[in-house]
VOGU-296716 format. One record per residue (C-alpha): z, y negated, x. Coordinates in nm, 4 decimals, m for minus. Layout:
{up: Z north: Y east: X}
...
***
This chain:
{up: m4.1592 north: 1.6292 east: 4.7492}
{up: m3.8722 north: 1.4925 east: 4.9916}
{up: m3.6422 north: 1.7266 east: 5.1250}
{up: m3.2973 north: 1.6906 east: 5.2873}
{up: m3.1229 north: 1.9716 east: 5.4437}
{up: m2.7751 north: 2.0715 east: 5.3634}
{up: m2.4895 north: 2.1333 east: 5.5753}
{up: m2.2800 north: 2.4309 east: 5.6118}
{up: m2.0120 north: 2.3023 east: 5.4297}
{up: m2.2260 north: 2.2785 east: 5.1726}
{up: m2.3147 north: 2.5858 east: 5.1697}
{up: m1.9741 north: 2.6893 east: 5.2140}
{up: m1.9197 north: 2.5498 east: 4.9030}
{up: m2.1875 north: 2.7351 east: 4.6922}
{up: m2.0801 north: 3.0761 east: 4.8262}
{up: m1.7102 north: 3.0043 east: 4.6695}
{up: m1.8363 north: 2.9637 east: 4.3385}
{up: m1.7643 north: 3.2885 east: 4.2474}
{up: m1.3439 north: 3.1633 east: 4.3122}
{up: m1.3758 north: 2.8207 east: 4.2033}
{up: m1.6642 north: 2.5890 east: 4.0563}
{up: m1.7336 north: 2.3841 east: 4.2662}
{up: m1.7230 north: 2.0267 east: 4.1089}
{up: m1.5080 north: 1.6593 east: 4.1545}
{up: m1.3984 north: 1.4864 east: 3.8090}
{up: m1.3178 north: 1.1366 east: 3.7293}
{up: m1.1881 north: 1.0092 east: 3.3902}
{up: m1.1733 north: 0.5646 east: 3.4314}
{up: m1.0446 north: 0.4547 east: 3.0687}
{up: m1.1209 north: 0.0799 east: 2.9618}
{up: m0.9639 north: m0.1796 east: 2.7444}
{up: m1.3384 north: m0.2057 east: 2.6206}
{up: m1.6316 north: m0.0049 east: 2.6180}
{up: m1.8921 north: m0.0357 east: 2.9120}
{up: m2.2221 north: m0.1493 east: 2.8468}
{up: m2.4590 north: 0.1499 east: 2.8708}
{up: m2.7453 north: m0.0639 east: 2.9924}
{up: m2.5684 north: m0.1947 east: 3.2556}
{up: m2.4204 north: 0.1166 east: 3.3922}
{up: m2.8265 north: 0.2506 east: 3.3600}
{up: m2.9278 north: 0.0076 east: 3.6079}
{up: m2.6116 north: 0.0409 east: 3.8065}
{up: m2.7191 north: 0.4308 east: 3.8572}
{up: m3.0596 north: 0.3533 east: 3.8929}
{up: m2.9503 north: 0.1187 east: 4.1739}
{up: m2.7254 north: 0.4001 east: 4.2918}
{up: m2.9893 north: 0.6350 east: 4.3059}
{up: m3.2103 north: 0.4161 east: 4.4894}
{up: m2.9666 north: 0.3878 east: 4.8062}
{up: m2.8615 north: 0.7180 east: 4.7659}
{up: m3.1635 north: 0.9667 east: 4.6911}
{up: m2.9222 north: 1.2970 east: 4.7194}
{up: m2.8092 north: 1.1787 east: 4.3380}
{up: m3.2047 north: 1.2357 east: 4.2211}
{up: m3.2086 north: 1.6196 east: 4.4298}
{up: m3.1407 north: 1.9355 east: 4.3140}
{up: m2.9862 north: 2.2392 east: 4.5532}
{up: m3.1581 north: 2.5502 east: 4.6392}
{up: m2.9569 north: 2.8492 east: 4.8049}
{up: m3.2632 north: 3.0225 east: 4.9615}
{up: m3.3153 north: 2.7477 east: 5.2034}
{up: m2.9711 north: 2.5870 east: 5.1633}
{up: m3.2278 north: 2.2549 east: 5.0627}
{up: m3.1555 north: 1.9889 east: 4.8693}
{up: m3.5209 north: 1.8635 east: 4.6793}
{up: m3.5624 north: 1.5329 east: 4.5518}
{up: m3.6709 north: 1.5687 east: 4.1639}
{up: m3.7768 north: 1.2924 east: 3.9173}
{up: m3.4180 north: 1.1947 east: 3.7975}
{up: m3.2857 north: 0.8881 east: 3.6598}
{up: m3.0313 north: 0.7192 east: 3.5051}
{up: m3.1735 north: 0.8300 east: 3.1460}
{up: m3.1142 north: 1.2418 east: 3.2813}
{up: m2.8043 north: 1.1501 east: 3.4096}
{up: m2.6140 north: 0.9080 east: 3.2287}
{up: m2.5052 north: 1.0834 east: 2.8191}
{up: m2.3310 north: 0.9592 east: 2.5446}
{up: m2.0741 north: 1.1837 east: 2.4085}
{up: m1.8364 north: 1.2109 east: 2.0776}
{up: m1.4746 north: 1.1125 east: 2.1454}
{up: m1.3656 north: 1.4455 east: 2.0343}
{up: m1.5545 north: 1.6031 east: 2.2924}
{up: m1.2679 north: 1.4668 east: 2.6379}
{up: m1.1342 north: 1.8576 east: 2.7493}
{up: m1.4596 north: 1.9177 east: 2.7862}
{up: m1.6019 north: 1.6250 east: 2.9804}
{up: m1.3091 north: 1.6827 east: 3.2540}
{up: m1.4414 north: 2.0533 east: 3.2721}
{up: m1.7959 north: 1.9700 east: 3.2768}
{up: m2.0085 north: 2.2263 east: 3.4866}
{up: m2.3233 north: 2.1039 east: 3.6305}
{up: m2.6389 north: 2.3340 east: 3.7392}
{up: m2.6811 north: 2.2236 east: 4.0608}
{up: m3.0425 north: 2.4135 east: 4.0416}
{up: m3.1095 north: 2.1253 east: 3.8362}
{up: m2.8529 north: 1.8270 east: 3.9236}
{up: m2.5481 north: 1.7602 east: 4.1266}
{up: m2.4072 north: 1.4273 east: 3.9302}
{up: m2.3311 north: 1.3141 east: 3.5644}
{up: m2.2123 north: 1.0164 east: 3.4153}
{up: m2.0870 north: 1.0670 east: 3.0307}
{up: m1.9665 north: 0.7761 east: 2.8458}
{up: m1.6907 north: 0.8941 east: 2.5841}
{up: m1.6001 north: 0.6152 east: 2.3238}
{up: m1.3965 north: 0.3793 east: 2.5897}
{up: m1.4003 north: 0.6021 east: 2.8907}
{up: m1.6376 north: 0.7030 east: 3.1901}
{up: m1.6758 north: 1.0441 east: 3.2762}
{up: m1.8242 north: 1.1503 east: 3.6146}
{up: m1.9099 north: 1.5186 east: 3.7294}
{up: m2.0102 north: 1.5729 east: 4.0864}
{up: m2.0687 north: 1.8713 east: 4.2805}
{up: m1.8954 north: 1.9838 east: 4.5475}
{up: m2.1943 north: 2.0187 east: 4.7651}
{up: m2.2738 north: 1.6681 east: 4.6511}
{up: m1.9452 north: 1.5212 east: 4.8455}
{up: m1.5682 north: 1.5618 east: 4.8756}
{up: m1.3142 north: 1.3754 east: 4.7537}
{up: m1.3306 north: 1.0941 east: 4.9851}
{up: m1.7074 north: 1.0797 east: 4.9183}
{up: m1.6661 north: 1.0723 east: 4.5656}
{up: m1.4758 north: 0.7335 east: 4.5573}
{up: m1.6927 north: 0.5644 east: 4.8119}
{up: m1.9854 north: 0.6549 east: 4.4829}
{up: m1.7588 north: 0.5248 east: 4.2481}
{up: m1.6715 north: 0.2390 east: 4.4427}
{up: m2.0454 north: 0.1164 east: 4.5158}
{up: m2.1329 north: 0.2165 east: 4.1470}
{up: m1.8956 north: m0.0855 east: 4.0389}
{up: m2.0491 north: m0.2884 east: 4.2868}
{up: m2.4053 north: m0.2091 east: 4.1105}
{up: m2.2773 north: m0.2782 east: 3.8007}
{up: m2.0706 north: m0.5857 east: 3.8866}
{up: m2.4251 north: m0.7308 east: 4.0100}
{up: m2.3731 north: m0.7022 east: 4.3586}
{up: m2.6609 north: m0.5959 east: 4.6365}
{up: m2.6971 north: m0.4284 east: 4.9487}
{up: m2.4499 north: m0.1595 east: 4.9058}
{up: m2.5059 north: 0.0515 east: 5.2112}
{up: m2.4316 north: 0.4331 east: 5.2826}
{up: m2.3683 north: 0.6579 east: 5.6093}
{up: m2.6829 north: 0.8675 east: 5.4905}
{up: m2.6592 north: 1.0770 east: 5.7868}
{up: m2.4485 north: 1.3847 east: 5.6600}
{up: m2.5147 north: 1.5602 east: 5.9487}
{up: m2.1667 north: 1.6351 east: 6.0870}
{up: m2.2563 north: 1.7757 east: 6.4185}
{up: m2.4161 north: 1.3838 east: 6.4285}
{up: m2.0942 north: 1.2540 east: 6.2906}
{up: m1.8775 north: 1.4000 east: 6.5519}
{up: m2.0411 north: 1.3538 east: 6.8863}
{up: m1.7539 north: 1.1812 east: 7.0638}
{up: m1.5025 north: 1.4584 east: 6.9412}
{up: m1.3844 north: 1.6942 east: 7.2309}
{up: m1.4645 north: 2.0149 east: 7.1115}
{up: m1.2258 north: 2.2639 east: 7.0877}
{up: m1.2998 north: 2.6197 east: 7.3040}
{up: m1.4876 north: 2.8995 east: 7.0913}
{up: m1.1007 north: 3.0967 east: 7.1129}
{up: m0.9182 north: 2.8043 east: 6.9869}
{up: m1.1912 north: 2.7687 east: 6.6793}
{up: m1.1735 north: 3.1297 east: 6.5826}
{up: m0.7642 north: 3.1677 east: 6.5702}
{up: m0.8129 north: 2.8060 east: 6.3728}
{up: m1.0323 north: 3.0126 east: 6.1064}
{up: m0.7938 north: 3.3273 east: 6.0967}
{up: m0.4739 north: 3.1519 east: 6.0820}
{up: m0.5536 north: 3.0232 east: 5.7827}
{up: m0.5439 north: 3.1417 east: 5.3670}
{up: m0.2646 north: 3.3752 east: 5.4040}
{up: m0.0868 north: 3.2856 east: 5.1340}
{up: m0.0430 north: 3.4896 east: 4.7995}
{up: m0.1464 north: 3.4500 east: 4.4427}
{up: 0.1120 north: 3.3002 east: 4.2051}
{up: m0.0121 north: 3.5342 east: 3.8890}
{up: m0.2689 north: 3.8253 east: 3.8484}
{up: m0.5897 north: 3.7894 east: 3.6201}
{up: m0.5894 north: 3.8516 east: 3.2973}
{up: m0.7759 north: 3.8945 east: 2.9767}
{up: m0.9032 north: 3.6034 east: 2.7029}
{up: m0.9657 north: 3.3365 east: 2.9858}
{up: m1.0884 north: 3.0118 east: 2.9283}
{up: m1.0308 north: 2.6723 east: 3.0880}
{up: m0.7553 north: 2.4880 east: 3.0995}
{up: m0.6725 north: 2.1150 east: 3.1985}
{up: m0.2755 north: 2.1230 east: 3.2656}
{up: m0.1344 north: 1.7445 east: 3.4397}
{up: 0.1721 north: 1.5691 east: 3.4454}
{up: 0.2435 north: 1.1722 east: 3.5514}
{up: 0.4789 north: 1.0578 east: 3.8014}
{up: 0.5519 north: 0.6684 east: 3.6965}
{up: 0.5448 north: 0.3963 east: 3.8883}
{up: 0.9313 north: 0.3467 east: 3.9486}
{up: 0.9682 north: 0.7016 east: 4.0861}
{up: 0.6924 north: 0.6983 east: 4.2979}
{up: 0.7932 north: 0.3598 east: 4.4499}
{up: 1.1316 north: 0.5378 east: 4.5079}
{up: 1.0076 north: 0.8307 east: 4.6544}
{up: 0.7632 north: 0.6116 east: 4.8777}
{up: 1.0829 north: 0.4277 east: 4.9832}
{up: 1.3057 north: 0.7336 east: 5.0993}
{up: 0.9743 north: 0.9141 east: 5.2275}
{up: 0.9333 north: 0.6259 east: 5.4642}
{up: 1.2745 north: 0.5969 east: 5.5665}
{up: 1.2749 north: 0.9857 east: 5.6578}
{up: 0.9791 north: 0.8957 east: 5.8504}
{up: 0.7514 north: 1.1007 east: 5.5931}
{up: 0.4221 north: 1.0454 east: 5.4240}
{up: 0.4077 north: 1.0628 east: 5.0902}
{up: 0.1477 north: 1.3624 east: 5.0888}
{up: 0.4351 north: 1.5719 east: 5.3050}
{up: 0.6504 north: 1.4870 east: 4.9840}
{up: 0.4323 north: 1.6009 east: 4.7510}
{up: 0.3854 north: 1.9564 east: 4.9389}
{up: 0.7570 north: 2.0269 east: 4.9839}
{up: 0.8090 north: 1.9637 east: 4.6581}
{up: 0.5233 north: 2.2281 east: 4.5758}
{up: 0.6683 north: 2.4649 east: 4.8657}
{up: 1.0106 north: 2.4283 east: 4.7151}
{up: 0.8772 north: 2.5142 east: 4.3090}
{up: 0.7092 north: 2.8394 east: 4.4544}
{up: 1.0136 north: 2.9248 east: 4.6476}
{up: 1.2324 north: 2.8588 east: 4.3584}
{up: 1.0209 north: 3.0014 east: 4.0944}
{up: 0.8723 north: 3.3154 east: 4.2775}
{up: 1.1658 north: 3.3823 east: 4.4871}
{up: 0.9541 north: 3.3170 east: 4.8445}
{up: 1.1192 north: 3.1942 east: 5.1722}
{up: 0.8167 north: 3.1840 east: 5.3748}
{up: 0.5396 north: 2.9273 east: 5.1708}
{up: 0.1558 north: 2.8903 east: 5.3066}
{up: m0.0525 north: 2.5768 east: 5.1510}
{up: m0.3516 north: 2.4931 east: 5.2767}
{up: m0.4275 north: 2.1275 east: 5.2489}
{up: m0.7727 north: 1.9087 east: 5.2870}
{up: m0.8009 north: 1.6615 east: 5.5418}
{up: m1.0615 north: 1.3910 east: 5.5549}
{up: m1.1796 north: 1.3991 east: 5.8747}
{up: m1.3770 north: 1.0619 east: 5.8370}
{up: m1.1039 north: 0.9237 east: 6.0697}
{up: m1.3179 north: 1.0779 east: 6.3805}
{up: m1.6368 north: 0.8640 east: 6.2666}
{up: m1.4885 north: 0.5549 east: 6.3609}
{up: m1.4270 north: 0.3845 east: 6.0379}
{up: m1.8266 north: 0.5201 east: 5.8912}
{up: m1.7217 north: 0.6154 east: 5.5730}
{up: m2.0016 north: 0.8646 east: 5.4178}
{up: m2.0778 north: 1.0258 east: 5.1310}
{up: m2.0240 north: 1.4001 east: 5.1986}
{up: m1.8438 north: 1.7136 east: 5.2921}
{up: m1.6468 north: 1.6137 east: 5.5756}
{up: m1.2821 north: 1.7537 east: 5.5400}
{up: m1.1138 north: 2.0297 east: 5.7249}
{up: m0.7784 north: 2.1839 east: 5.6605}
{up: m0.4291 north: 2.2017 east: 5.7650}
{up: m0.1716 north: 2.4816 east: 5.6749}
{up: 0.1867 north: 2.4020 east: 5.5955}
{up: 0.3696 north: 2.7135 east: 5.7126}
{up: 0.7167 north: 2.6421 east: 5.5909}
{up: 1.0203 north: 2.8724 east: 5.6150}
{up: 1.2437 north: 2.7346 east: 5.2958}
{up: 1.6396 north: 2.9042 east: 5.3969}
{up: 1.8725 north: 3.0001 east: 5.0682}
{up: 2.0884 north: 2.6073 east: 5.0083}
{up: 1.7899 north: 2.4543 east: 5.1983}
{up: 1.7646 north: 2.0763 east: 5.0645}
{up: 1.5256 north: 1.8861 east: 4.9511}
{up: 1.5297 north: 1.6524 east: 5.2641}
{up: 1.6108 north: 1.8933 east: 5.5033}
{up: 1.2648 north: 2.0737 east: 5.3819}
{up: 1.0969 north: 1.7808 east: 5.3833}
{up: 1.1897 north: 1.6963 east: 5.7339}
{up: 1.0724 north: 2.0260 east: 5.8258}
{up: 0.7380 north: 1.9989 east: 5.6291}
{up: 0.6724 north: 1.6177 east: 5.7843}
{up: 0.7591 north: 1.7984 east: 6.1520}
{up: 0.4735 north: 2.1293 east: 6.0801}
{up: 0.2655 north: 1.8668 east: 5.9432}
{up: 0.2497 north: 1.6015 east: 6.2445}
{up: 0.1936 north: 1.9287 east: 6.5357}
{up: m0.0486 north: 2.0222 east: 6.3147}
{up: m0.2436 north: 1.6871 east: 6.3063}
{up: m0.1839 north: 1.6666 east: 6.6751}
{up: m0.3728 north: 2.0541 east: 6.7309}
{up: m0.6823 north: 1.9285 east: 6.6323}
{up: m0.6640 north: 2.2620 east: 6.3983}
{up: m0.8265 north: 2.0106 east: 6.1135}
{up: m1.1713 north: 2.0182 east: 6.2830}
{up: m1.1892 north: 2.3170 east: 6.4663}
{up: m1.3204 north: 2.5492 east: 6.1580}
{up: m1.5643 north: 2.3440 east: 6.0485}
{up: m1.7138 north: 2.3157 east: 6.3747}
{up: m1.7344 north: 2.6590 east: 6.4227}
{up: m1.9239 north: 2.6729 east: 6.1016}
{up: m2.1484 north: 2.4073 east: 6.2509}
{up: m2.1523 north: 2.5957 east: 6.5699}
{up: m2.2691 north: 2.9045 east: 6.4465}
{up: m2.5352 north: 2.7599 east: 6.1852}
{up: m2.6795 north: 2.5869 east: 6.4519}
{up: m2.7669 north: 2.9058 east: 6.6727}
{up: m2.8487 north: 3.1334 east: 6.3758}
{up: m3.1471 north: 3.1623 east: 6.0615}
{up: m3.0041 north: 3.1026 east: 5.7623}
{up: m2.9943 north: 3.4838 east: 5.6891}
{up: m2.8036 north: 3.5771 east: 5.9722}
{up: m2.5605 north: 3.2895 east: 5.8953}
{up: m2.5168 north: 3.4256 east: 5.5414}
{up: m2.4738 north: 3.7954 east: 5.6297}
{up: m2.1980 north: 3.6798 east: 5.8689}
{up: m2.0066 north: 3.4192 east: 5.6032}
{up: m2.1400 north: 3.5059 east: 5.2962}
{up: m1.9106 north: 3.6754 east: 5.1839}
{up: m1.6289 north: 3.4617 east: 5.3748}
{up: m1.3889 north: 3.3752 east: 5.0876}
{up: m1.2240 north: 3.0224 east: 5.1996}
{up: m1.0287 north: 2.9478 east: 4.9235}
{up: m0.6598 north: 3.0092 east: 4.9412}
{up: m0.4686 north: 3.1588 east: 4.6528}
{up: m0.2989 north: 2.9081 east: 4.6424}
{up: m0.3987 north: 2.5427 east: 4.7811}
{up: m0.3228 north: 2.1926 east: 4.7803}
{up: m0.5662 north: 1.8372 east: 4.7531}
{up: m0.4775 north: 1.5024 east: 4.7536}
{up: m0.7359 north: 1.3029 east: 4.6028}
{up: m0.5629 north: 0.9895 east: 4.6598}
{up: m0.4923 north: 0.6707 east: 4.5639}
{up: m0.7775 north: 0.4838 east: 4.3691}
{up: m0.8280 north: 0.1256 east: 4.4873}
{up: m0.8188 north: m0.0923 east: 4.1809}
{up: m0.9753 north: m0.4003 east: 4.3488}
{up: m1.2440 north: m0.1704 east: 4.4269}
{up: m1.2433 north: 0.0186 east: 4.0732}
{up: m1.3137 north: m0.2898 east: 3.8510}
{up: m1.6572 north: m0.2918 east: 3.6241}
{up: m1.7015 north: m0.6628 east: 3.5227}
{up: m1.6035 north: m0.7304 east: 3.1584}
{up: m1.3631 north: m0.4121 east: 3.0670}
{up: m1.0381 north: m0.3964 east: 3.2414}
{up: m0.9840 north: m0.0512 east: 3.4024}
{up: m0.6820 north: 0.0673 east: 3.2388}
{up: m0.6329 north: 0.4213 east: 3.4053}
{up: m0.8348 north: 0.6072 east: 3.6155}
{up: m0.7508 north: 1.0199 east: 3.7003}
{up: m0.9271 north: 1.2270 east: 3.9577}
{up: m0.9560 north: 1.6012 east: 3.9172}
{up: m1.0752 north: 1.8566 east: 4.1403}
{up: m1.2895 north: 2.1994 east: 4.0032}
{up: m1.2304 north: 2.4582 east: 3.7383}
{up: m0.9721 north: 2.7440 east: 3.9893}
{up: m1.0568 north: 3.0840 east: 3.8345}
{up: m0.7546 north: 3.3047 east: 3.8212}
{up: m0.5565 north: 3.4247 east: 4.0187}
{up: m0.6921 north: 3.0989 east: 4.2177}
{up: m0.5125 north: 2.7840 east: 4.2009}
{up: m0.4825 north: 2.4532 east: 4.2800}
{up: m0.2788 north: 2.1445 east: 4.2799}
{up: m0.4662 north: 1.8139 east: 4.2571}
{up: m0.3032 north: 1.4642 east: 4.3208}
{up: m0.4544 north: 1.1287 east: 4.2225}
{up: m0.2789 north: 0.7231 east: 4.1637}
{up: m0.4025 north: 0.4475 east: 4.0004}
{up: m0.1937 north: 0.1619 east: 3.9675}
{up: 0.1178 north: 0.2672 east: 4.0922}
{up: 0.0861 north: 0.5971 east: 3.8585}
{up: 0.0806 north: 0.9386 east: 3.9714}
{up: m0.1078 north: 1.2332 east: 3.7976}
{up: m0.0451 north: 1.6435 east: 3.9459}
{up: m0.3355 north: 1.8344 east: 3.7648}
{up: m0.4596 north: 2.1474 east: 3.7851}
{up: m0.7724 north: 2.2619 east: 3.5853}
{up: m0.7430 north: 2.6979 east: 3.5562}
{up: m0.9611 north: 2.9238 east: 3.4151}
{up: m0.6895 north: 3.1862 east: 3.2739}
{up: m0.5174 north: 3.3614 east: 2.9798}
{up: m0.2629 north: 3.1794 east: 2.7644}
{up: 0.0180 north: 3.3758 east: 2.9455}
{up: m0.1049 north: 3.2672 east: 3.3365}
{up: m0.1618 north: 2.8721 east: 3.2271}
{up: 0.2188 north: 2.9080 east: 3.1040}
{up: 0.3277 north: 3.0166 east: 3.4533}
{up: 0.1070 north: 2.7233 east: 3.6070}
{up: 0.2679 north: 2.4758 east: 3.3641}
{up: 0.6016 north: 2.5815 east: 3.4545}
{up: 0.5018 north: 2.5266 east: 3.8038}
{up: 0.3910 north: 2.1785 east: 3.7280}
{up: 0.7146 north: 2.0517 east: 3.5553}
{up: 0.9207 north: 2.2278 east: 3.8679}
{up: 0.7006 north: 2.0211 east: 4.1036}
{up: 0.7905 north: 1.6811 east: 3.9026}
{up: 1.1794 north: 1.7919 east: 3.8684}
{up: 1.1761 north: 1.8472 east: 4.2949}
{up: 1.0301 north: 1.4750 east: 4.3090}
{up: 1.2235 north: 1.3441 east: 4.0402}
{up: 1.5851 north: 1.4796 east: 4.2121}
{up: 1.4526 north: 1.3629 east: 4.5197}
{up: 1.3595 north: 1.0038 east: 4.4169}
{up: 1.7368 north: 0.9958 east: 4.2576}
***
């Protein structure tokens, strides 16, 4: 049986199941159904360049094991009343790490976390509709290896690593656990005319559009909780050190906004603030240091000693950030049934965790969240949501 080993982000991803599960969603909606023989040879295909798809994980060696899976374990038909669910899928990763569920005239795909990130996920996606459009020799970075990955990046000194690691997650929870939990799928849209607003002042502030959408979180906690000084972690893909390699894997470190929001303290003057935190942070090299102390310190230890160290190592924030991005639709297109939305969602946050996700397609902008909670705790995260859209929506005015 063929074996590939997993990394220690992937491992850091298992031991945070017990705050989040630990899984990537996609919902692509067509103008027609797919055709479920063609997407079965497209996963076959998929499969085929990309063995990881046909393993399952095992903790006690941190192992991924290649299993007799195809496209007839992983590819399901569902009922169209069946859609909440899909986007909250869980997988047992014992078993599998990837499902595709076709839903009337959508595509539903589950992926684990220790599968890939975000950026990983499309790059699947992407190549899937390749498969399915007919076209061959889709290739993938299979190394995963990130020590590999990141040979020409300066390391940063053992000091430098550790404060990187401690700095971060000191934010506070936004609501306390409670009673008669179960999972909820809260999102709101951002059209196309505001965002192409807000891209437009963004730009001439000399802001990114992902330092937009994190003041405008910043300012909803502040305004809504009362809080001056704001912590949110947020994911970075650090595929940009690979030199243009894309890869299908965990490869993201974070950066924390740390962003001191003063009583009558405007939405621009925040934002210039956030966009200045943001660029001294990308310019610490804070983004990679963690992970490579995680890398680091796997590499000189058993597996054992690793996991009495970080095993209990909680690294998710309270309360956190992801952009997903923007979904390419040149790239997203299955031959024969136009793509008319597609929305990506990030894992099932189990109270009092929580997280904003952000994904565009076509010029339109989805916030989600997906909460395990009580009724009175998804309230609070929906009222968070619609403050989040009013901050963009004053700001594209």
């Amino acid at each position: 049986m063929k074996s590939y080993k997993a990394q220690p982000l992937d491992l850091m991803q298992y031991i945070n199941t017990k705050y989040h599960e630990p899984f990537i969603h996609e919902k692509i909606e067509f103008s027609s159904p797919l055709s479920r023989e063609r997407l079965a040879t497209a996963i076959d295909k998929l499969i085929a360049v990309f063995p990881l798809l046909k393993c399952a994980y095992r903790f006690e060696d941190n192992t991924f094991y290649e299993t007799d899976i195809s496209a007839k374990t992983l590819l399901a038909v569902s009922d169209s009343g069946e859609k909440d669910k899909l986007l909250t899928e869980s997988l047992d990763t014992g078993k599998q790490l990837i499902k595709f569920t076709l839903c009337g005239s959508a595509l539903f795909i589950t992926a684990s976390h220790l599968l890939t990130d975000g950026s990983g996920f499309k790059q699947l996606i992407y190549i899937l509709c390749n498969l399915y459009n007919g076209k061959e020799g889709c290739g993938f970075l299979m190394n995963r290896d990130f020590s590999a990955l990141f040979v020409n990046v300066k390391k940063p000194s053992m000091l430098k690593m550790l404060v990187s690691v401690l700095k971060k997650y000191k934010n506070k929870p936004i609501y306390e656990k409670a009673g008669n939990e179960r999972k909820y799928i809260i999102e709101r849209e951002l059209d196309k005319d505001i965002m192409e607003r807000t891209h437009k002042k963004a730009k001439a502030q000399g802001a990114t559009l992902n330092d937009v959408f994190m003041t405008a979180f910043a300012r909803a906690i502040s305004d809504l909780y009362g809080r001056q000084k704001i912590n949110i972690p947020c994911n970075v893909d650090l595929r940009k050190y690979t030199e243009g390699n894309t890869g299908v894997g965990n490869l993201t470190g974070t950066l924390d906004l740390n962003l001191k929001i003063k009583k009558g303290m405007g939405f621009a003057e925040c934002l210039k603030e956030t966009s200045r935190l943001m660029n001294e942070q990308k310019k610490s090299g804070n983004d990679i240091a963690g992970p490579m102390l995680l890398v680091e310190k796997y590499k000189k230890s058993t597996l054992e000693k690793f996991l009495k160290t970080y095993g209990g190592l909680n690294t998710s924030p309270f309360v956190d950030y992801t952009n997903l991005g923007k979904l390419d639709e040149t790239r997203l297109y299955f031959d024969g049934a136009e793509v008319v939305n597609a929305v990506g969602y990030s894992g099932v946050q189990k109270a009092p965790y929580f997280q904003i996700a952000i994904s565009s397609f076509k010029g339109v902008t989805t916030i989600s969240s997906i909460v395990f909670c009580g009724e009175s705790e998804k309230q609070k995260v929906e009222k968070l949501s619609d403050a989040i859209i009013d901050e963009l929506k004053k700001f594209a005015e």
